[in-house]
C-alpha positions as CSV (number, residue, x, y, z in Angstrom):
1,X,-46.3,3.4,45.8
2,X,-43.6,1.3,44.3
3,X,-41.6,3.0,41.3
4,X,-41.8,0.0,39.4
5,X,-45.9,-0.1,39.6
6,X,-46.1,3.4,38.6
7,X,-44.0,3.0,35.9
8,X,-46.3,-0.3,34.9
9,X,-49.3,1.7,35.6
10,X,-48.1,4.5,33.1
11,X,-47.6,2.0,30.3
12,X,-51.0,0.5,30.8
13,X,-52.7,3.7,30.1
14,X,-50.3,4.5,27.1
15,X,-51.1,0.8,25.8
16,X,-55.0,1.5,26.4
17,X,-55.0,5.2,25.2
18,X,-52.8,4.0,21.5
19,X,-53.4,0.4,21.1
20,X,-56.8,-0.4,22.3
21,X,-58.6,-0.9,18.7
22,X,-55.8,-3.6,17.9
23,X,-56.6,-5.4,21.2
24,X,-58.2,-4.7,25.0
25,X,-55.6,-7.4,26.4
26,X,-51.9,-6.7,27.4
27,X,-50.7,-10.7,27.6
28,X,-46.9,-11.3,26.5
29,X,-47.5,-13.3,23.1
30,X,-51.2,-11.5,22.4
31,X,-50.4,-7.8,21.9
32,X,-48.5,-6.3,18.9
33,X,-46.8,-3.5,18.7
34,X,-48.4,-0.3,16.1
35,X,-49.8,-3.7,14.4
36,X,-46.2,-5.2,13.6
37,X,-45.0,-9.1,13.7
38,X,-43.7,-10.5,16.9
39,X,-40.3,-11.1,14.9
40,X,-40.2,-7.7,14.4
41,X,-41.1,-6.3,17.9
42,X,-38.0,-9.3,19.1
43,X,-35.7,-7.0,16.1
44,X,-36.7,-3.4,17.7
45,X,-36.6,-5.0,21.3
46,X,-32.9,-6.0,20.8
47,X,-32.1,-2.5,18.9
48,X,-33.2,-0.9,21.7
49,X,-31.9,-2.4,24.7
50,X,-28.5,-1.6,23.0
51,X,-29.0,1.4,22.2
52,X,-30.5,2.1,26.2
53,X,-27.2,0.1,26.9
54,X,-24.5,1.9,25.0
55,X,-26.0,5.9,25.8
56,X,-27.3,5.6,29.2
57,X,-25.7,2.7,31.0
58,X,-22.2,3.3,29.3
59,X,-22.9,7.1,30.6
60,X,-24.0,5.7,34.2
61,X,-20.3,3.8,33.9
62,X,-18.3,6.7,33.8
63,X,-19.9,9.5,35.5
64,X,-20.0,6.4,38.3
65,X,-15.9,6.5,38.2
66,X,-15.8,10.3,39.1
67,X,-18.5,10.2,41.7
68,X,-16.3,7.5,43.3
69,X,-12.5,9.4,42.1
70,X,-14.2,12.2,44.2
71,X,-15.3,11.4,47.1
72,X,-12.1,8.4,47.6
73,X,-9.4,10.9,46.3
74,X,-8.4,12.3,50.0
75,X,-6.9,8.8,50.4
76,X,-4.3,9.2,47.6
77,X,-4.1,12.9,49.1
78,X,-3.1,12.2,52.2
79,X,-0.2,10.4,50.5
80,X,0.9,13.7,49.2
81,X,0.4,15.8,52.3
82,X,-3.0,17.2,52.9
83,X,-2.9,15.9,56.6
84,X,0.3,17.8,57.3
85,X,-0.9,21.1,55.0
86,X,-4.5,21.2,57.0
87,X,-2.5,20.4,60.4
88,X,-5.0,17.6,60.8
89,X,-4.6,14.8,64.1
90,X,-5.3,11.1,62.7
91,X,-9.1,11.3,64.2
92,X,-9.5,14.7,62.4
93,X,-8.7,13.1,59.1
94,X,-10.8,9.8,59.7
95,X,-13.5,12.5,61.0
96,X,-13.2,14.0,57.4
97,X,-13.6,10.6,56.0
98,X,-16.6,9.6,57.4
99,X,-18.5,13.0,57.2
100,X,-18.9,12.7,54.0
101,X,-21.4,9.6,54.5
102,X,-23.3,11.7,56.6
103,X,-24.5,14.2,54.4
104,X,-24.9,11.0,51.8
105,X,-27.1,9.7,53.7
106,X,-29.6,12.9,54.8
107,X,-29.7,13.7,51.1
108,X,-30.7,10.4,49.5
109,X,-34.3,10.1,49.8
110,X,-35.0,14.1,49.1
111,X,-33.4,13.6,45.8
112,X,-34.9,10.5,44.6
113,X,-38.5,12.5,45.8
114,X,-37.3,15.9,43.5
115,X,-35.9,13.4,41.1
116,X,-39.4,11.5,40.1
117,X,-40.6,15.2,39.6
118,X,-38.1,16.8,37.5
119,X,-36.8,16.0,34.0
120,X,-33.4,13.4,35.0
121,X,-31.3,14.1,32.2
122,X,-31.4,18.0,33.5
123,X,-31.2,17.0,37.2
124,X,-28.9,15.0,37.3
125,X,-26.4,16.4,35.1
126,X,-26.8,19.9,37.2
127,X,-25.9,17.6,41.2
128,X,-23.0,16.1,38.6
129,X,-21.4,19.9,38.0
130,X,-22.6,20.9,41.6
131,X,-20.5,18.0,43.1
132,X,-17.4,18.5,40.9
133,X,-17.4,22.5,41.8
134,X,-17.2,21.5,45.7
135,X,-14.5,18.7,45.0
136,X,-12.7,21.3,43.6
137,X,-13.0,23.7,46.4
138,X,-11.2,21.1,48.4
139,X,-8.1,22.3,46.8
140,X,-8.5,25.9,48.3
141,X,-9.2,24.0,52.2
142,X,-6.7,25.2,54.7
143,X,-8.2,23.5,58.4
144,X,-10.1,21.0,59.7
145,X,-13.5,23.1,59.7
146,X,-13.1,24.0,55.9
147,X,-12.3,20.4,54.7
148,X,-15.1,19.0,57.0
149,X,-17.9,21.3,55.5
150,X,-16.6,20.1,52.4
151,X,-16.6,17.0,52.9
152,X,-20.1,17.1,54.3
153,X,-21.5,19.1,51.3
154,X,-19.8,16.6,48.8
155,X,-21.6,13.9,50.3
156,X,-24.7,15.7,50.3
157,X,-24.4,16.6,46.7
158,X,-23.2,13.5,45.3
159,X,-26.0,11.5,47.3
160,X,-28.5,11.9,44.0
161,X,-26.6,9.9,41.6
162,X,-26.7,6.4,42.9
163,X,-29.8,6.4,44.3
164,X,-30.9,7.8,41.4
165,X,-28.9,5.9,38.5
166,X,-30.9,2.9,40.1
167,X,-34.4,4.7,40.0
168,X,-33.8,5.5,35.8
169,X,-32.5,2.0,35.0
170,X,-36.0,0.2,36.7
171,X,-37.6,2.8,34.7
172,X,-35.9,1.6,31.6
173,X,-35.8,-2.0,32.2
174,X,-37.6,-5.2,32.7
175,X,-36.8,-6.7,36.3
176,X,-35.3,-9.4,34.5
177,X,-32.4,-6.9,32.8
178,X,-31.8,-5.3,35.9
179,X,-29.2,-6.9,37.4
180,X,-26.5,-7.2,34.7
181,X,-26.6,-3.3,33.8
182,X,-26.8,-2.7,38.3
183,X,-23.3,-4.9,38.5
184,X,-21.2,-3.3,34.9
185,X,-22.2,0.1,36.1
186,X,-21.3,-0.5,39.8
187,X,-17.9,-1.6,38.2
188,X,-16.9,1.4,38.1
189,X,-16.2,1.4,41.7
190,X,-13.2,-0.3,41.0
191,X,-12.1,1.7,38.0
192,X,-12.0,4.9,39.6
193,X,-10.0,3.6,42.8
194,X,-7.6,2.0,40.2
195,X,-7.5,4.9,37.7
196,X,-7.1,7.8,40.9
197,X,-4.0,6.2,42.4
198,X,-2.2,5.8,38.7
199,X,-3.5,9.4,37.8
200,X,-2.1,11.0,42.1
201,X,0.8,9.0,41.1
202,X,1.1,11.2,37.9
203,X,0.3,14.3,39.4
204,X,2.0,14.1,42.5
205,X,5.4,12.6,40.8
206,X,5.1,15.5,38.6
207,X,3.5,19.0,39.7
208,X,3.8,18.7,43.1
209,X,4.9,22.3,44.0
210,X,4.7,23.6,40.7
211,X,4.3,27.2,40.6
212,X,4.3,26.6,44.2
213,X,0.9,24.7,44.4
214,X,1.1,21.6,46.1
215,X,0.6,18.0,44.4
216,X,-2.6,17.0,46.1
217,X,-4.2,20.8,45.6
218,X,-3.8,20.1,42.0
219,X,-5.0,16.7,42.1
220,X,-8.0,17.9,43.3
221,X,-8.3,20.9,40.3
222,X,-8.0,18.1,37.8
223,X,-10.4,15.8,39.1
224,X,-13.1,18.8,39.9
225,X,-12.9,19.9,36.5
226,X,-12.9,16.8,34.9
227,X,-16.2,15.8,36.9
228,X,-17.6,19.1,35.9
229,X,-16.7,18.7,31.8
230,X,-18.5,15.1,31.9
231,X,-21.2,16.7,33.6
232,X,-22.0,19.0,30.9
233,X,-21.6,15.8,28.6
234,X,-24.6,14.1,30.7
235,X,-26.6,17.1,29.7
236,X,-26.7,15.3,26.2
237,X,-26.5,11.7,27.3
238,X,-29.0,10.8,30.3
239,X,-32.4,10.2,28.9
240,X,-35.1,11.2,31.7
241,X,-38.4,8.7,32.3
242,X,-39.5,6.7,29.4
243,X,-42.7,8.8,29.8
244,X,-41.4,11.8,30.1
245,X,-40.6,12.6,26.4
246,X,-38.2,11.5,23.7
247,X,-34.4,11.5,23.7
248,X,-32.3,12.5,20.5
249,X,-30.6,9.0,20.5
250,X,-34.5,6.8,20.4
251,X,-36.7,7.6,17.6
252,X,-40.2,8.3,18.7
253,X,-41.3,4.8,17.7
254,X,-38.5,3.4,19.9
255,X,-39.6,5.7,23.0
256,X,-43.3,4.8,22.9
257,X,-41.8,0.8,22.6
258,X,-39.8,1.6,25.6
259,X,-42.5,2.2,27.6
260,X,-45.1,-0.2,25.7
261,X,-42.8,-3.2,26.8
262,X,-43.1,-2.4,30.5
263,X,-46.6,-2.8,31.2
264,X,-46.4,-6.5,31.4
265,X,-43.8,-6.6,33.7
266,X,-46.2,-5.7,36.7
267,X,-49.1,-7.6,35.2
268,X,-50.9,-4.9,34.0
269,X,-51.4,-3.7,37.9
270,X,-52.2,0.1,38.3
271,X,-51.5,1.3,41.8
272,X,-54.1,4.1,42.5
273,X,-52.2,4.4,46.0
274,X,-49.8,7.6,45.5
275,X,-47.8,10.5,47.1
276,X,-45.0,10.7,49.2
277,X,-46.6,9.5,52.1
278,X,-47.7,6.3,51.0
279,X,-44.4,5.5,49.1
280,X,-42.5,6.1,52.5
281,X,-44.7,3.8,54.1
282,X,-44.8,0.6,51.7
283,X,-40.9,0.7,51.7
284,X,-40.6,1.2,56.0
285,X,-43.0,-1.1,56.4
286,X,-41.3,-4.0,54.0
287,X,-39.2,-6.2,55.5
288,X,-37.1,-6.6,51.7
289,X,-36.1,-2.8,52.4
290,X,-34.4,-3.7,55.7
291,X,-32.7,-6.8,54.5
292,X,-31.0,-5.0,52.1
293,X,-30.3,-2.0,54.1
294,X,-28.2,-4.6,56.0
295,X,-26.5,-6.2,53.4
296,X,-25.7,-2.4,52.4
297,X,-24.4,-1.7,55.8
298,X,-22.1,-4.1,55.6
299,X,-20.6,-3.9,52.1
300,X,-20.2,-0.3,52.9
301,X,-18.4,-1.6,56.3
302,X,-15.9,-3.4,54.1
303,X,-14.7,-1.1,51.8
304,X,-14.0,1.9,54.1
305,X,-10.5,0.4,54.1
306,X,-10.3,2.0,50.8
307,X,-9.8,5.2,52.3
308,X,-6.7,3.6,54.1
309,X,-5.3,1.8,51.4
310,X,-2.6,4.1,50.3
311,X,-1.4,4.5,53.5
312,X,-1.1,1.1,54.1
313,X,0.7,0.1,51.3
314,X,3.2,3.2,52.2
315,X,4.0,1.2,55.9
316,X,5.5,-1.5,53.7
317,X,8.5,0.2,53.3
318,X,7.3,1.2,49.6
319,X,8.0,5.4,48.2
320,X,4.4,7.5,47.7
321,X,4.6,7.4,44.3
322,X,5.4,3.6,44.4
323,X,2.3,2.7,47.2
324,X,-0.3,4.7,44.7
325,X,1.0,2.5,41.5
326,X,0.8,-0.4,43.8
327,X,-2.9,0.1,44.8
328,X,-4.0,0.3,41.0
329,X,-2.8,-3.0,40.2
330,X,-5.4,-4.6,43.1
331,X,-8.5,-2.5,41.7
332,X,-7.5,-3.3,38.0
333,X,-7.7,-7.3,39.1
334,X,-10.7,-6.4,41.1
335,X,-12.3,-5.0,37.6
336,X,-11.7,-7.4,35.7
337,X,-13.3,-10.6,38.3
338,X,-16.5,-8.0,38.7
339,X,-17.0,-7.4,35.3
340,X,-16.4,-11.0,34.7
341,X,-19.1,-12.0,37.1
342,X,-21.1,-9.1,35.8
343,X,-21.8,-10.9,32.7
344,X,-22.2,-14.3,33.5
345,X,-24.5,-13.5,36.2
């Protein structure tokens, strides 16, 4: 069963449970809202897609830049000496790379299953602080095997947010919204690869070896505990499912809207086909799924050089320090042309 369906299927019955005195029909232009003017369903529509914009997708933004800054960070790292500290060969280091993808991958569709059980804006928020306490264990990682289960656990961890940032906004949104909110959240790819080479730059410039901790160990403590502290801010900020209950920032009128405007979006269809079975089956079994699983494939392909690109920049005759400021200068460009086509999209 299709998310999107459910979520239709759900608004139906709220619309024929509250509104079915003021009329049996749910046809864009022939229902109101709780009896109100189509002018002044437009003014609460508008109020709150920006509210839904500026709490959760401005929240999906930046808790997006740390589960990137975490998982990219051993590239700025190895800059400042983690392959030499952990006595690691180049294939050990690439190894510790790619692991991390691997328990990505085996933990994405077990969350997104927990996930349409549980209330988001507490599970979430608890795989946010989970992932930013084993980021920060990398910092105490002395060998290969210690930074690959690490790695491997990161991945693992961190494997519930995308997968399930994209889940909540097709909960909140019509398919026609979508899109935008997908691309300015997915923006913050670029902000955290530009952000974490200015901020190693700082810290390895500056505290490497300070009270005898090296610069990359502490790079790692700041960006574990900073993932950790905007974790507990998500606690407040991620709303769950429309249906699941209100949020503080949505007055109770708002919520019920929130889910009132979805039902035509599916054409008042209610799947009566559920469970986990069945849902694994319509998206094997569609050829849409696979297409994009390809396109994914390969924009994941392209940016592995990412993990590389400090060290590149470093054969070019340029210092450490100079190669991570370097680097932030190509993301900040590479912000500014995806936001850009972000919003005209």
């Amino acid at each position: 069963m299709s998310f999107s369906k459910k979520m239709g299927a759900e608004a139906v019955e709220y619309v024929e449970n509250n509104f079915a005195m003021e009329s049996p029909k749910i046809e864009t232009g022939l229902v109101t809202f709780e009896g109100m003017t189509e002018e002044a369903v437009k003014v609460m529509e508008k109020k709150l897609i920006r509210k839904v914009d500026l709490y959760f997708i401005a929240s999906l933004f930046d808790l997006f830049i740390f589960n990137i800054l975490d998982r990219a960070n051993i590239a700025s790292a190895r800059l400042g000496g983690i392959q030499e500290d952990l006595d690691l060969s180049d294939t050990q280091y690439q190894t510790a790379v790619s692991i991390l993808f691997i328990g990505y991958f085996l933990g994405q569709i077990p969350s997104n299953i927990v996930l349409t059980r549980v209330k988001s804006s507490i599970y979430l928020p608890i795989a946010i602080l989970v992932w930013g306490g084993i980021s920060l264990c990398t910092a105490a990682t002395h060998n290969f095997i210690s930074i690959i289960l690490v790695r491997f656990f990161l991945g693992f961890a961190e494997s519930s947010f995308f997968a399930g940032a994209l889940l909540l906004i097709s909960s909140w949104y019509k398919p026609s919204e979508i899109a935008p909110r997908v691309a300015i959240m997915y923006c913050g790819n670029t902000v955290a690869n530009g952000f974490g080479g200015m901020l190693a730059a700082g810290v390895l410039s500056g505290l490497d070896g300070s009270a005898g901790i090296a610069g990359w160990r502490r790079l790692y403590i700041i960006e574990g505990a900073g993932t950790m502290f905007i974790g507990i801010l998500a606690f407040f900020l991620l709303p769950n499912f429309p249906r699941s209950g209100p949020k503080r920032w949505l007055t109770e009128q708002e919520q019920h809207y929130a889910e009132f405007r979805l039902a035509p979006t599916v054409n008042n269809e209610v799947d009566e086909v559920g469970g986990i079975k069945a849902g694994l089956k319509d998206a094997v079994s569609d050829v849409k799924v696979w297409a994009l699983v390809f396109i994914q494939i390969c924009i994941l392909s392209l940016q592995t050089w990412t993990y590389f690109f400090p060290t590149i920049v470093n054969t070019l005759w340029h210092g450490k320090i100079e190669s991570l400021l370097l680097t932030a200068l190509v993301y900040i460009f590479g912000f500014v042309t995806s936001l850009s086509n972000a919003l005209i999209a």
